[in-house]
N, CA, C and O atoms as a Tinker XYZ file with bonds, in Angstrom:
   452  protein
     1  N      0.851000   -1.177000    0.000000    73     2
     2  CA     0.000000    0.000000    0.000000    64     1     3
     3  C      0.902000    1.247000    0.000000    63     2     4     5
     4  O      1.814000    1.425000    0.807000    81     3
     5  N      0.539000    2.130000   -1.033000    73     3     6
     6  CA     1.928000    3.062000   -1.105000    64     5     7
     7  C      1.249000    4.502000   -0.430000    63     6     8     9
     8  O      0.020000    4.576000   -0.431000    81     7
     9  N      1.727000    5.184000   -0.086000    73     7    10
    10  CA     1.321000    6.250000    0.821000    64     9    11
    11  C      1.282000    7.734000    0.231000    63    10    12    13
    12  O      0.691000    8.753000    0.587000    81    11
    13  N      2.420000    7.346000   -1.137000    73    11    14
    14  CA     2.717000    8.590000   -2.107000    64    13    15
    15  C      2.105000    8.401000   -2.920000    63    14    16    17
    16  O      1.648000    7.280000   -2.698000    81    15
    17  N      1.366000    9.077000   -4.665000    73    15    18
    18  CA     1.094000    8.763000   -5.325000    64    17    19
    19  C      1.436000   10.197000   -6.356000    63    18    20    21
    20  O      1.238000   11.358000   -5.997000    81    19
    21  N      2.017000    9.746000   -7.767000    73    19    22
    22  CA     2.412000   11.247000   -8.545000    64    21    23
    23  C      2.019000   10.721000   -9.830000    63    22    24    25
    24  O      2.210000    9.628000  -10.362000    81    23
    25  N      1.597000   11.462000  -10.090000    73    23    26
    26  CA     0.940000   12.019000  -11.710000    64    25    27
    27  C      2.331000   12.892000  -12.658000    63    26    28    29
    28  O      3.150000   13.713000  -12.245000    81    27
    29  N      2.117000   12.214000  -14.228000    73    27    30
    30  CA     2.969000   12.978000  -14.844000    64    29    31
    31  C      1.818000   13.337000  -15.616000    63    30    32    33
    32  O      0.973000   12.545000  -16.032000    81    31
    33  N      1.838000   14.925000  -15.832000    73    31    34
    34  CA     0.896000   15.476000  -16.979000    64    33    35
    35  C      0.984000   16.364000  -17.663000    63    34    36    37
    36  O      0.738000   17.480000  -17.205000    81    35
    37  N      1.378000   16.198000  -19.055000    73    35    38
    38  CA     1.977000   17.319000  -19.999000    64    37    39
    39  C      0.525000   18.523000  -20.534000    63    38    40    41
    40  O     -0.609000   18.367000  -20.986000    81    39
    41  N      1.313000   19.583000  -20.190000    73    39    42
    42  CA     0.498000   20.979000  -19.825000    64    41    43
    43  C      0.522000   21.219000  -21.903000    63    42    44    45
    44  O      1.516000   21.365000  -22.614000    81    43
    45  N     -0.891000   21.173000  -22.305000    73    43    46
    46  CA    -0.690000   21.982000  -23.315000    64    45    47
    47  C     -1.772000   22.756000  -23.621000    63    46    48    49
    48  O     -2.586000   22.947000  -22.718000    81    47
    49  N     -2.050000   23.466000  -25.180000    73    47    50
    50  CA    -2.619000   24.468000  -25.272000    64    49    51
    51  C     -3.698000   24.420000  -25.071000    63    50    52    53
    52  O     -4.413000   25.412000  -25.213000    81    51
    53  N     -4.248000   23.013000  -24.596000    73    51    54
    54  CA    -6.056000   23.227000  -24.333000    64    53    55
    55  C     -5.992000   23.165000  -22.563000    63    54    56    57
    56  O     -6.961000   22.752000  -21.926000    81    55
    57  N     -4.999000   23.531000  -22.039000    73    55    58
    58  CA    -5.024000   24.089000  -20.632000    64    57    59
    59  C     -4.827000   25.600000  -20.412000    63    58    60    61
    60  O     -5.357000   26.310000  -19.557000    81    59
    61  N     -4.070000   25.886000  -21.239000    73    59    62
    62  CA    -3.748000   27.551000  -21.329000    64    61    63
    63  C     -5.570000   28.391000  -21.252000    63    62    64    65
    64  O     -6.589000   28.472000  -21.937000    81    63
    65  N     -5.110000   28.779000  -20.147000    73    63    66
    66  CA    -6.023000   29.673000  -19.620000    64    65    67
    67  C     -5.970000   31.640000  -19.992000    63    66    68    69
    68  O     -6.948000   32.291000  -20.357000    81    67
    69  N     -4.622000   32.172000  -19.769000    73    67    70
    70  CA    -4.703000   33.333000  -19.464000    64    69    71
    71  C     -3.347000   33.215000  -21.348000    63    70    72    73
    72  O     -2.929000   32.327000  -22.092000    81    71
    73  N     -3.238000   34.611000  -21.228000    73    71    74
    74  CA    -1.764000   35.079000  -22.667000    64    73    75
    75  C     -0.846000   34.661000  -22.048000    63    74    76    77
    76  O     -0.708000   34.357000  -20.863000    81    75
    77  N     -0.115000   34.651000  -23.013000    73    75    78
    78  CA     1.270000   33.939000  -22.811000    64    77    79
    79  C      1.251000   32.279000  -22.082000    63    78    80    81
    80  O      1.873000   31.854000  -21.108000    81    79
    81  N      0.297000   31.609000  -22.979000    73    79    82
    82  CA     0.316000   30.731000  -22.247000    64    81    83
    83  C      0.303000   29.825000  -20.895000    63    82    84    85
    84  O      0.540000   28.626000  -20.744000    81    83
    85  N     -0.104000   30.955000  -19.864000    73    83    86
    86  CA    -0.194000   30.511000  -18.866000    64    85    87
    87  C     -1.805000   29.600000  -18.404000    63    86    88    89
    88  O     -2.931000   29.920000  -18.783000    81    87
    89  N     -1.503000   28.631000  -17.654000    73    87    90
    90  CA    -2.524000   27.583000  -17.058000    64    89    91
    91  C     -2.649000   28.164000  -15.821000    63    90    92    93
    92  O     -1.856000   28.690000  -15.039000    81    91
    93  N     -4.210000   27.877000  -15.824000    73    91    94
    94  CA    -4.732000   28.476000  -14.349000    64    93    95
    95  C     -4.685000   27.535000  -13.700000    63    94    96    97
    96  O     -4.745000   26.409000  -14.194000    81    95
    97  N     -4.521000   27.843000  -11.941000    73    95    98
    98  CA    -4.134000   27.853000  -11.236000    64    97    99
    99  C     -4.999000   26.425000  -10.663000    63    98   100   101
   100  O     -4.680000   25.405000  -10.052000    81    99
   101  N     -6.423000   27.063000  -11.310000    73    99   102
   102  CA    -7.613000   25.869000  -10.822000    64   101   103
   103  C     -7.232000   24.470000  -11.543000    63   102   104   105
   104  O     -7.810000   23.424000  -11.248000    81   103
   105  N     -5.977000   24.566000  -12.732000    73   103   106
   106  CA    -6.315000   23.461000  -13.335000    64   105   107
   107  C     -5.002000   22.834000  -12.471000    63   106   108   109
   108  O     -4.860000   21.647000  -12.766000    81   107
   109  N     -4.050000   23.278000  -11.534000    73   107   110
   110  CA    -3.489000   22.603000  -11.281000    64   109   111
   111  C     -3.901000   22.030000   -9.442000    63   110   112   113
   112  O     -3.303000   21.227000   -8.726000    81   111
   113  N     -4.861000   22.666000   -9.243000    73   111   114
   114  CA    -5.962000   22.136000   -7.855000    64   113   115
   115  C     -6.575000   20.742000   -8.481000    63   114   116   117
   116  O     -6.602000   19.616000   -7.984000    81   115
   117  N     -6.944000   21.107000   -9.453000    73   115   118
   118  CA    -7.962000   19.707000  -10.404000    64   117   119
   119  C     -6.923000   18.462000   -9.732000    63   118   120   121
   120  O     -7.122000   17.637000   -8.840000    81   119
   121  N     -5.617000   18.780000  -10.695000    73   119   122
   122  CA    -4.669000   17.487000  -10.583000    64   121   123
   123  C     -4.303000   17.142000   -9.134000    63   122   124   125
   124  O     -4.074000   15.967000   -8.845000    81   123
   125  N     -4.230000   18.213000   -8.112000    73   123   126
   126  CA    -3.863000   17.740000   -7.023000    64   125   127
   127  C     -5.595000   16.630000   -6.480000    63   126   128   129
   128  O     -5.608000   15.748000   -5.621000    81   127
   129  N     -6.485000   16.977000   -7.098000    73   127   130
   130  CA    -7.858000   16.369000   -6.576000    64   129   131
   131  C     -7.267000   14.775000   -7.270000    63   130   132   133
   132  O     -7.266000   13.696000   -6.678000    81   131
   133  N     -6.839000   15.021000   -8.546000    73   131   134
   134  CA    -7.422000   13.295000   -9.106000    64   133   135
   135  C     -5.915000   12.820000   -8.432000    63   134   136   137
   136  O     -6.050000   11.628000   -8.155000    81   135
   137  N     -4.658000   13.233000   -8.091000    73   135   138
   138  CA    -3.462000   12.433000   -7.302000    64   137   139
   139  C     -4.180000   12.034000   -5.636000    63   138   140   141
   140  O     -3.794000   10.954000   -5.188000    81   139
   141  N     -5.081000   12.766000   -4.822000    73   139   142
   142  CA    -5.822000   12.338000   -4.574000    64   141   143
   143  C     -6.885000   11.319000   -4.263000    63   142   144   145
   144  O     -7.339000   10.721000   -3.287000    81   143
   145  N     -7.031000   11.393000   -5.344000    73   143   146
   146  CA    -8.369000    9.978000   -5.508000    64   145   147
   147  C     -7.328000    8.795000   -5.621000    63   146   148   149
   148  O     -7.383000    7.759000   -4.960000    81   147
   149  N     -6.365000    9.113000   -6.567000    73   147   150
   150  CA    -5.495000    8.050000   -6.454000    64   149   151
   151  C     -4.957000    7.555000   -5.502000    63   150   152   153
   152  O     -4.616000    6.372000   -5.484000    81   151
   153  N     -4.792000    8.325000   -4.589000    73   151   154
   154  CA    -4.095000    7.854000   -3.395000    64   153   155
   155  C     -5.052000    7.102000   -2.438000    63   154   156   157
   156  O     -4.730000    6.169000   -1.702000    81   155
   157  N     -6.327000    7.680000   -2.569000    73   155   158
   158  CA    -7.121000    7.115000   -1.745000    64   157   159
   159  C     -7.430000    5.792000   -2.109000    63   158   160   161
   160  O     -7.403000    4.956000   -1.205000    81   159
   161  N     -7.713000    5.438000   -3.224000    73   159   162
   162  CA    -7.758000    4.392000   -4.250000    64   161   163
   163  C     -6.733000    3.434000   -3.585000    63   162   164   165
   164  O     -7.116000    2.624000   -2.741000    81   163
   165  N     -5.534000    3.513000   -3.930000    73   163   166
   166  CA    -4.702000    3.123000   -3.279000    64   165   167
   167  C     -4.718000    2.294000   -1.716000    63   166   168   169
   168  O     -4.534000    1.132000   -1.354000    81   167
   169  N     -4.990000    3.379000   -1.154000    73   167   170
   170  CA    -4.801000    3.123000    0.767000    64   169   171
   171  C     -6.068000    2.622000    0.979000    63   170   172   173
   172  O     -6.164000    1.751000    1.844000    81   171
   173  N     -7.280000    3.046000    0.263000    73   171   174
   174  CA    -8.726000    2.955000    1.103000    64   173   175
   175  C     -9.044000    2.061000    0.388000    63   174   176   177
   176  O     -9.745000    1.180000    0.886000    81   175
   177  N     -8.692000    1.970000   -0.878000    73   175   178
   178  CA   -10.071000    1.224000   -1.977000    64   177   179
   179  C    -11.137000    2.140000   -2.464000    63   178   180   181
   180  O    -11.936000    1.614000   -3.239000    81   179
   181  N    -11.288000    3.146000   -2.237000    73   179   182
   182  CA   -12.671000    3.928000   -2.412000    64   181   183
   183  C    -11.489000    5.496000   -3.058000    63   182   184   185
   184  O    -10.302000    5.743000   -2.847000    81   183
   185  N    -12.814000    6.401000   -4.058000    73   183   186
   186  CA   -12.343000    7.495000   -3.992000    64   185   187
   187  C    -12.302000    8.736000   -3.348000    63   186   188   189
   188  O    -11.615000    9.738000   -3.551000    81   187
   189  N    -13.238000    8.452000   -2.468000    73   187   190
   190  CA   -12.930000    9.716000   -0.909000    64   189   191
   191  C    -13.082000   10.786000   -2.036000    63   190   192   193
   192  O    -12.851000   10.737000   -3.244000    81   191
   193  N    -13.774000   12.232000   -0.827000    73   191   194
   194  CA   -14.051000   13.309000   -1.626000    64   193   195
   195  C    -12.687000   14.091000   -0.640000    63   194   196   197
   196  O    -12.081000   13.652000    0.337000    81   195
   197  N    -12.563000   15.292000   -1.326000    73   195   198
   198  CA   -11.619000   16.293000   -1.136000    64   197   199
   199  C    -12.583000   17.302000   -0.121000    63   198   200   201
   200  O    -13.507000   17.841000   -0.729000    81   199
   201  N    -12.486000   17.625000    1.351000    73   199   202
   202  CA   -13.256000   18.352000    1.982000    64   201   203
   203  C    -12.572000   19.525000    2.372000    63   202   204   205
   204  O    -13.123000   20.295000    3.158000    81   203
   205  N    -11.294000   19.796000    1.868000    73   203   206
   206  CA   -10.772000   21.569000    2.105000    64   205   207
   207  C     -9.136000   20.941000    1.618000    63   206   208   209
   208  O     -8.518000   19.887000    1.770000    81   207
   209  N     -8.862000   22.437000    0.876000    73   207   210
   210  CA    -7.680000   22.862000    0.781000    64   209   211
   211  C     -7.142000   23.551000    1.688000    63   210   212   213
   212  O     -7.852000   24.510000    1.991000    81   211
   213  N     -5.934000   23.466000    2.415000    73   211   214
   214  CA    -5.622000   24.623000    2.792000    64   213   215
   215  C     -3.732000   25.027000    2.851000    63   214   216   217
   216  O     -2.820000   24.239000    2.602000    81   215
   217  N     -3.606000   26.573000    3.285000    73   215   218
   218  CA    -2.760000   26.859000    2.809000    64   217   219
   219  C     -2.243000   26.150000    1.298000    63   218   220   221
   220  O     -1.368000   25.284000    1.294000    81   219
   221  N     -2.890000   26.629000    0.053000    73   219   222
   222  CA    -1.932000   26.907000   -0.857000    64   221   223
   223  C     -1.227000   27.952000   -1.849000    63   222   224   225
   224  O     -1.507000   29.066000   -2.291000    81   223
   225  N     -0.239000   27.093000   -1.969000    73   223   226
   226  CA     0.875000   28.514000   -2.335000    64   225   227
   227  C      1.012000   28.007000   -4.174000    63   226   228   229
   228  O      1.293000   26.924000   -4.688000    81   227
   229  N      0.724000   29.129000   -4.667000    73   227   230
   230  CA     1.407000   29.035000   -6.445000    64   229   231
   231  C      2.485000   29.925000   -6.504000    63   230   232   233
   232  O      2.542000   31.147000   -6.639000    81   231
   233  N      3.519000   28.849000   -6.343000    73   231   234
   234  CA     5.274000   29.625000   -6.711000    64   233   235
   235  C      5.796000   30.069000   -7.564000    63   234   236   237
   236  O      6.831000   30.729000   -7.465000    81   235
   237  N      4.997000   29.721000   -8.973000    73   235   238
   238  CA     6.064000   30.030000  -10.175000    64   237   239
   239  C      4.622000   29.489000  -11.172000    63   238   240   241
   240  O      3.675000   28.749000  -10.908000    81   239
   241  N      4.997000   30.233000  -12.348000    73   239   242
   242  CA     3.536000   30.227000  -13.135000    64   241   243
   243  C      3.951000   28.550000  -13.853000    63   242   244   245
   244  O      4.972000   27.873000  -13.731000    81   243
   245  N      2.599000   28.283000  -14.653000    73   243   246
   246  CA     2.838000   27.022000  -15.390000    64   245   247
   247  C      1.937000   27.224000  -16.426000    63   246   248   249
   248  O      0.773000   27.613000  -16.522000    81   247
   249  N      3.263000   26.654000  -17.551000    73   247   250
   250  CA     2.676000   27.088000  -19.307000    64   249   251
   251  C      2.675000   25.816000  -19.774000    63   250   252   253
   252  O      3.164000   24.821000  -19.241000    81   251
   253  N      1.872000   25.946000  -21.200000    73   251   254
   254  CA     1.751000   25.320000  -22.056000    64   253   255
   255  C      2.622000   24.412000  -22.503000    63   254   256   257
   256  O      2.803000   25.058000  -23.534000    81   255
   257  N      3.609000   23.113000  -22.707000    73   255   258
   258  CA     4.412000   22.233000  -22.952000    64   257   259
   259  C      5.135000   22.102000  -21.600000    63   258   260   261
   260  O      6.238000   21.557000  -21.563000    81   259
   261  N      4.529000   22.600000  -20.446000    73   259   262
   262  CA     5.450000   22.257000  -19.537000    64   261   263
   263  C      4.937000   20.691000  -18.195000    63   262   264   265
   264  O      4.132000   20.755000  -17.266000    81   263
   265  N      5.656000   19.669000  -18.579000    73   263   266
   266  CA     5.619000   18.129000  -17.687000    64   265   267
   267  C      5.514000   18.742000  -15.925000    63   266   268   269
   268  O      6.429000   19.171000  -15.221000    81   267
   269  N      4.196000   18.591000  -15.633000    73   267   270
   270  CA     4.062000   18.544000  -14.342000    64   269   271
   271  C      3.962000   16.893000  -13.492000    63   270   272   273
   272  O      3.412000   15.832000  -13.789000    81   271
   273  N      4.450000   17.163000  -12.809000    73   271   274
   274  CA     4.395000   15.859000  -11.655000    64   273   275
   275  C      3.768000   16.678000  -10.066000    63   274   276   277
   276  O      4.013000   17.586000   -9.271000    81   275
   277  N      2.960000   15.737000  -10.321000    73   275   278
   278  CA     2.190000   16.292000   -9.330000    64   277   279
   279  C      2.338000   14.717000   -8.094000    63   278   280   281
   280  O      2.512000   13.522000   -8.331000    81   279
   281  N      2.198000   15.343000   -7.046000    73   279   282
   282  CA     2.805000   14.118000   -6.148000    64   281   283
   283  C      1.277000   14.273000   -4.685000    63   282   284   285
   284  O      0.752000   15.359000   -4.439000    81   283
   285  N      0.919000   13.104000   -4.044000    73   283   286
   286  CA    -0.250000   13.452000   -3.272000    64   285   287
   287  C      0.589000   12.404000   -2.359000    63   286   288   289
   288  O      1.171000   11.438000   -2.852000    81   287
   289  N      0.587000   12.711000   -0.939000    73   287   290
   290  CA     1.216000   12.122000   -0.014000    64   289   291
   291  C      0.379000   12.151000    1.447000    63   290   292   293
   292  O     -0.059000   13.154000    2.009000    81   291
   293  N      0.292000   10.818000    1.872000    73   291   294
   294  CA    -0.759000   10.947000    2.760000    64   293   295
   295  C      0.211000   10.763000    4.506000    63   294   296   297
   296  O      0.825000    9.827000    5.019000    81   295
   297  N     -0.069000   12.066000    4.902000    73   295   298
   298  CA     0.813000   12.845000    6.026000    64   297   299
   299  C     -0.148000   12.400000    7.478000    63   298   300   301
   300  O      0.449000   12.644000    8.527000    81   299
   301  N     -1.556000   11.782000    7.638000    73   299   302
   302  CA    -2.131000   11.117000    8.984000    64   301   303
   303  C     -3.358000   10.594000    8.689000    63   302   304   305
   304  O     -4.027000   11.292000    7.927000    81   303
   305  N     -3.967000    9.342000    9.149000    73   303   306
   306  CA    -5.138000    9.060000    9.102000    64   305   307
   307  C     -6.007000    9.164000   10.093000    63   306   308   309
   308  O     -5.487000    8.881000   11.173000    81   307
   309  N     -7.361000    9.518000   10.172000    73   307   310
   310  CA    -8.440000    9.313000   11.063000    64   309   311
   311  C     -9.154000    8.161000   11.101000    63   310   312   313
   312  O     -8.601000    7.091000   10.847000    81   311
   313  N    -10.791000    8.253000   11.499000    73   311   314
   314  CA   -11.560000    6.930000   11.262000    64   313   315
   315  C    -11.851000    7.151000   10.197000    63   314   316   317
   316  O    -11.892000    6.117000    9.529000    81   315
   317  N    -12.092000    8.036000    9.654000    73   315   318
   318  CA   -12.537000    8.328000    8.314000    64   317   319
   319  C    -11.801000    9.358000    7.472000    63   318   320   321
   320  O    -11.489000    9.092000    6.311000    81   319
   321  N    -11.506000   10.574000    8.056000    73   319   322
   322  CA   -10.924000   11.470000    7.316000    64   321   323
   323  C     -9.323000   11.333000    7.397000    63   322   324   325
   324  O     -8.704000   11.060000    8.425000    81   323
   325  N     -8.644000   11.621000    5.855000    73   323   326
   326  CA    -7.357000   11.551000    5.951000    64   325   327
   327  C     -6.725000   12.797000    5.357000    63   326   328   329
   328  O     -7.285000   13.445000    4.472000    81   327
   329  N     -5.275000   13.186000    5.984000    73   327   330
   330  CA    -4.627000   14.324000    5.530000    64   329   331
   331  C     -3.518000   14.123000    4.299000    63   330   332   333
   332  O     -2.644000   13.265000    4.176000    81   331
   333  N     -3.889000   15.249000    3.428000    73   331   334
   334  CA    -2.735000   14.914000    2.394000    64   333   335
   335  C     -2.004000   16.294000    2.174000    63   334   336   337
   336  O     -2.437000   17.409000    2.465000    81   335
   337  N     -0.757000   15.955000    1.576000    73   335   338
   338  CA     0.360000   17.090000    1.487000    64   337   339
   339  C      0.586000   16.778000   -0.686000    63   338   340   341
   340  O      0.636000   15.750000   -1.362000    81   339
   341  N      0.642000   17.953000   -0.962000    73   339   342
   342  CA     0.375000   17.707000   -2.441000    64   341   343
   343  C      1.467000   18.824000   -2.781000    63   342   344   345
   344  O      1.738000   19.772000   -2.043000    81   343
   345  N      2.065000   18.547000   -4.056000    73   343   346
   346  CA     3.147000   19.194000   -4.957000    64   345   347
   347  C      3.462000   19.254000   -5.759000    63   346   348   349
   348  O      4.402000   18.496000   -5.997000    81   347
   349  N      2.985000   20.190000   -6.910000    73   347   350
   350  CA     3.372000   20.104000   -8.110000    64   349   351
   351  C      4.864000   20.766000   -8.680000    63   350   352   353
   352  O      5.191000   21.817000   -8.130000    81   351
   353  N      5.670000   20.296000   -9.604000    73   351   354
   354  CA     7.114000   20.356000   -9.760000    64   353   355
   355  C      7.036000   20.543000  -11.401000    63   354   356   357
   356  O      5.990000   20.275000  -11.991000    81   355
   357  N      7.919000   20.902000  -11.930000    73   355   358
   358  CA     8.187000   21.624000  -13.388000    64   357   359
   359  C      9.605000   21.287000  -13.036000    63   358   360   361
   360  O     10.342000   21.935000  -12.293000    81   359
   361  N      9.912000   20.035000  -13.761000    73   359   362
   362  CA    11.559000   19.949000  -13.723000    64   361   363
   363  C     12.372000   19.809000  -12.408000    63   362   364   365
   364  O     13.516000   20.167000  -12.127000    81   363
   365  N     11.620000   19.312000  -11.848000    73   363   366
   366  CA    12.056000   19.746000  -10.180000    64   365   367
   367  C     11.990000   20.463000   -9.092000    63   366   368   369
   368  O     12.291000   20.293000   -7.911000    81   367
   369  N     11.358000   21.630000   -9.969000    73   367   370
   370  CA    11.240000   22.813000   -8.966000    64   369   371
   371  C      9.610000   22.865000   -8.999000    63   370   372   373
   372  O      8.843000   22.686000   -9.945000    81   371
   373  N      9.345000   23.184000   -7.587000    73   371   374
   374  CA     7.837000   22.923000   -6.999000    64   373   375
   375  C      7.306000   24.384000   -7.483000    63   374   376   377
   376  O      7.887000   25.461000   -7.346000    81   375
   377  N      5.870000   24.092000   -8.171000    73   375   378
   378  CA     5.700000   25.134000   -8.998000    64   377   379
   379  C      4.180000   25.439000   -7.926000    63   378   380   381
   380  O      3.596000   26.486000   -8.206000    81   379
   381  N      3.540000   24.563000   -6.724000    73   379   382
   382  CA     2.576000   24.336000   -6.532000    64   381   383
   383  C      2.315000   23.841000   -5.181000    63   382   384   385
   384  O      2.267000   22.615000   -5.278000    81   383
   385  N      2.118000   24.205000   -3.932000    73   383   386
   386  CA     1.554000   23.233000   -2.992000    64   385   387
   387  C      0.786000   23.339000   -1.979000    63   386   388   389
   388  O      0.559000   24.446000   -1.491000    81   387
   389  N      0.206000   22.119000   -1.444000    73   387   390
   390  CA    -1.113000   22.328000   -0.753000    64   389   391
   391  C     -1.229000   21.280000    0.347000    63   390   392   393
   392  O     -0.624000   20.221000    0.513000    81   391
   393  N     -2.043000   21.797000    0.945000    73   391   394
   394  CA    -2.261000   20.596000    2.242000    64   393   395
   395  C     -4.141000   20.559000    1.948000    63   394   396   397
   396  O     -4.926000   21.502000    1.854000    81   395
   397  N     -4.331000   19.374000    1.882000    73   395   398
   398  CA    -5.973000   19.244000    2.490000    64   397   399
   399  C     -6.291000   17.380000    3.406000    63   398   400   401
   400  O     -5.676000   16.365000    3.734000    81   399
   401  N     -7.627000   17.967000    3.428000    73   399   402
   402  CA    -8.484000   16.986000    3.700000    64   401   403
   403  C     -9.396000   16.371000    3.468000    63   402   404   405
   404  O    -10.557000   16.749000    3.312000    81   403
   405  N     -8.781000   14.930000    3.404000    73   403   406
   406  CA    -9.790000   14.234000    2.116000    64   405   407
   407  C    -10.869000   13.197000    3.320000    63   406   408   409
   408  O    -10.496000   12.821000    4.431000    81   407
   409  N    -12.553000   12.858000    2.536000    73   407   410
   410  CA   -13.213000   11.647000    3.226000    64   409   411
   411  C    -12.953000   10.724000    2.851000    63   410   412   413
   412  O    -13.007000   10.696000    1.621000    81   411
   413  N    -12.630000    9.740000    3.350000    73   411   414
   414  CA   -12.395000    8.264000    2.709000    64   413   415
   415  C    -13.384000    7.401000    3.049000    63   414   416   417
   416  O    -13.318000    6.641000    4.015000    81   415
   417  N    -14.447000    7.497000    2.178000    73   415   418
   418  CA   -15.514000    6.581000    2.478000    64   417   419
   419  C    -16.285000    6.462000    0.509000    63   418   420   421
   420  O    -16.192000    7.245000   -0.436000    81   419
   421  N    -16.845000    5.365000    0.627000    73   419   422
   422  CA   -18.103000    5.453000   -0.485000    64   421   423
   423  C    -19.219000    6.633000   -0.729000    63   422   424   425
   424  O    -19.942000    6.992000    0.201000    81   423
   425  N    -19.300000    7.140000   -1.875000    73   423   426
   426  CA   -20.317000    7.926000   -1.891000    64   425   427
   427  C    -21.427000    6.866000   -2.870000    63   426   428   429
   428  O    -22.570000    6.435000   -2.715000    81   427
   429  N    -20.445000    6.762000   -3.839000    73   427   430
   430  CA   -21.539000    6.550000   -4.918000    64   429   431
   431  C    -22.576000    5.914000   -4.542000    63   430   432   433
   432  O    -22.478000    4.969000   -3.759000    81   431
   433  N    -24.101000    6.449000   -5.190000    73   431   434
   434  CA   -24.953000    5.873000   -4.903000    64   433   435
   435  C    -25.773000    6.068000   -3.873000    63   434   436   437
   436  O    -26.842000    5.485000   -3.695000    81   435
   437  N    -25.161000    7.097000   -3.011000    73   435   438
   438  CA   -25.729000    7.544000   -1.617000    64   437   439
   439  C    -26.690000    8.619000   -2.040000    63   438   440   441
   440  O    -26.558000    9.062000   -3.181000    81   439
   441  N    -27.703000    9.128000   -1.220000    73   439   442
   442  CA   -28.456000    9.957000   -1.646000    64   441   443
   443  C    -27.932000   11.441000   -1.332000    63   442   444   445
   444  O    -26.871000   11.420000   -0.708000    81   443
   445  N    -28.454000   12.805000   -1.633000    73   443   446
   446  CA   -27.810000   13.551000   -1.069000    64   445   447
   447  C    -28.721000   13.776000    0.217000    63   446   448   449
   448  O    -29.850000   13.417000    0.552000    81   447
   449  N    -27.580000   14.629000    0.848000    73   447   450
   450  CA   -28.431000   14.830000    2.215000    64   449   451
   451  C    -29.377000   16.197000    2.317000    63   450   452
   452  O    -30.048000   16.410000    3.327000    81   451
């Protein structure tokens, strides 16, 4: 059961959000959500929802042809809720990072409340 889980995902022009090629910011929250699911996938079996971001920091912009690795690392567990530490990198250098808290339980199929 691996505790880390990283995504490689090449940034191109149908991510470019703003001129000059830059990708918004939301699309690199997205990837920290599905490294995420993966991880939960992983540890839980289930895909657990994402219930807060917090503290994150965007260090350095991210364009169009540029290989992100995005990495989701699971930092404590509860009975149910688990903490993750997330990082996205451009060549090595962390372009991206975040702490949240994910549910690790089944939804599908549940009604809403």
């Amino acid at each position: 059961m691996a505790d880390t889980v990283t995504l490689h995902t090449f940034m191109s022009q149908e991510d470019v959000h703003y001129r000059g090629g830059l990708v918004a910011g939301a699309r690199v929250l997205e990837l920290f959500g599905d490294a995420g699911t993966a991880l939960l996938l992983e540890t839980d079996g289930v895909e657990g929802l994402l219930a807060s971001y917090e503290d994150v920091q965007f260090l350095r912009p991210v364009r169009a042809g540029d290989l992100l690795d995005v990495t989701a690392t699971l930092t404590s567990s509860g009975k149910t809720s688990r903490h993750l530490e997330f990082v996205a990198e451009v060549g090595g250098r962390p372009v991206c990072t975040a702490r949240a808290v994910a549910v690790a339980r089944q939804f599908v199929g549940e009604a809403e409340p």
